[in-house]
C-alpha positions as CSV (number, residue, x, y, z in Angstrom):
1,X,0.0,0.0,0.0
2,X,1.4,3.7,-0.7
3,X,1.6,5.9,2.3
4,X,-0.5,8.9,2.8
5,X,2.1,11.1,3.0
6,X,3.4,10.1,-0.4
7,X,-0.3,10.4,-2.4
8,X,-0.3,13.8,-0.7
9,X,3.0,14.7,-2.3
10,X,2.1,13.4,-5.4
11,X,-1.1,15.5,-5.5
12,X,0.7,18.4,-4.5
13,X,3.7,18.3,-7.3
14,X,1.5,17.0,-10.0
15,X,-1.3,20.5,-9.2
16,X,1.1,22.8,-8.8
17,X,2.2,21.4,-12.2
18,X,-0.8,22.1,-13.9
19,X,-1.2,25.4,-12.3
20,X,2.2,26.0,-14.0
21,X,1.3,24.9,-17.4
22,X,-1.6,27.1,-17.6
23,X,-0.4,30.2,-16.5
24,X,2.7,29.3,-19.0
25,X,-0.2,28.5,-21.5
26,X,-2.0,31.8,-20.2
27,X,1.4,34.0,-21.2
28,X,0.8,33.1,-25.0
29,X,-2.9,34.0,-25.8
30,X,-4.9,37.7,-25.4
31,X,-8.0,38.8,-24.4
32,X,-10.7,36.9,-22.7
33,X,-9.1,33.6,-23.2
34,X,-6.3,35.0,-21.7
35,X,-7.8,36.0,-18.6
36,X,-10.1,32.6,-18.1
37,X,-6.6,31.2,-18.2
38,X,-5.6,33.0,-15.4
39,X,-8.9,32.4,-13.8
40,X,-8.4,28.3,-14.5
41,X,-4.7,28.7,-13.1
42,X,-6.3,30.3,-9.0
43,X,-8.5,27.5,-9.4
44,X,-6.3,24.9,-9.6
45,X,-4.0,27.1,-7.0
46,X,-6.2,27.2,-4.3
47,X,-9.0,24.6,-4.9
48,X,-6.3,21.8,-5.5
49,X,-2.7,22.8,-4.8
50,X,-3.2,24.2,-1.6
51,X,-6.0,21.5,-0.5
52,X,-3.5,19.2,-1.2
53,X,-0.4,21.2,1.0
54,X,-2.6,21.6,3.4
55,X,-3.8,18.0,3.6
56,X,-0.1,16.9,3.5
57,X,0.8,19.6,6.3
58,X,-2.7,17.8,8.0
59,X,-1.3,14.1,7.4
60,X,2.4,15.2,8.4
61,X,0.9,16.7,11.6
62,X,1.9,19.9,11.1
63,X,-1.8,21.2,11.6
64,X,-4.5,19.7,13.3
65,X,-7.5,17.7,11.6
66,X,-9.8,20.2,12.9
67,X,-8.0,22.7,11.1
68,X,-8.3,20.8,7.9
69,X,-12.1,19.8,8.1
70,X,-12.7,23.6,8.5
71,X,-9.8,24.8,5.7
72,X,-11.1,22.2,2.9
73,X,-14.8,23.6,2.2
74,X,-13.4,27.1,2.2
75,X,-10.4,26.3,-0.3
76,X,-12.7,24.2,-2.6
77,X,-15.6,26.9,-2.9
78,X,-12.9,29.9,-4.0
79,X,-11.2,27.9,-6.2
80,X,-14.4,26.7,-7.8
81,X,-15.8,30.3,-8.4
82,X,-12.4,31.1,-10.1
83,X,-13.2,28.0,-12.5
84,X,-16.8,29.4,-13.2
85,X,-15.6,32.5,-13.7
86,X,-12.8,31.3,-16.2
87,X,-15.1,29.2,-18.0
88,X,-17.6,31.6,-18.5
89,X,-15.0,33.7,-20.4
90,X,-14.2,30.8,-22.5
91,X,-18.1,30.6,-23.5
92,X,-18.5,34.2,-23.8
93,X,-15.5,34.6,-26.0
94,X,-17.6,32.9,-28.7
């Protein structure tokens, strides 16, 4: 079986790689798709690359559990507005 602490990692090097390639992909374009871009790249920041350092600072016992269960609902729900508000600038832009 593969350790928590490992999966956590993993999440955490393989989002903030994503969040890299968009912004990266974000440099290249203009306009509207430009910024839903940006938009998609805080999502993925804060709805899945800080859930995940924070559930690896969680599972390393760096913070507390309670922490966590308060910290997750509140970094999913920013990041998801960010994701509607990029993708409605990909629908408007056509």
């Amino acid at each position: 079986m593969i350790p928590h602490n490992l999966l956590h990692t993993i999440a955490l090097i393989l989002s903030a790689t994503a969040m890299i390639i968009f912004v990266s992909a974000a440099k290249t374009l203009k306009g509207n798709l430009k910024t839903s871009y940006v938009y998609t790249s805080l999502g993925i920041l804060v709805a899945v690359t800080i859930h995940s350092l924070v559930e690896h600072l969680a599972n390393s016992g760096i913070i507390s559990n309670d922490n966590l269960i308060f910290t997750m609902p509140i970094l999913v729900t920013i990041g998801s507005v960010f994701f509607i508000v990029g993708g409605y600038l990909i629908i408007k832009r056509k």
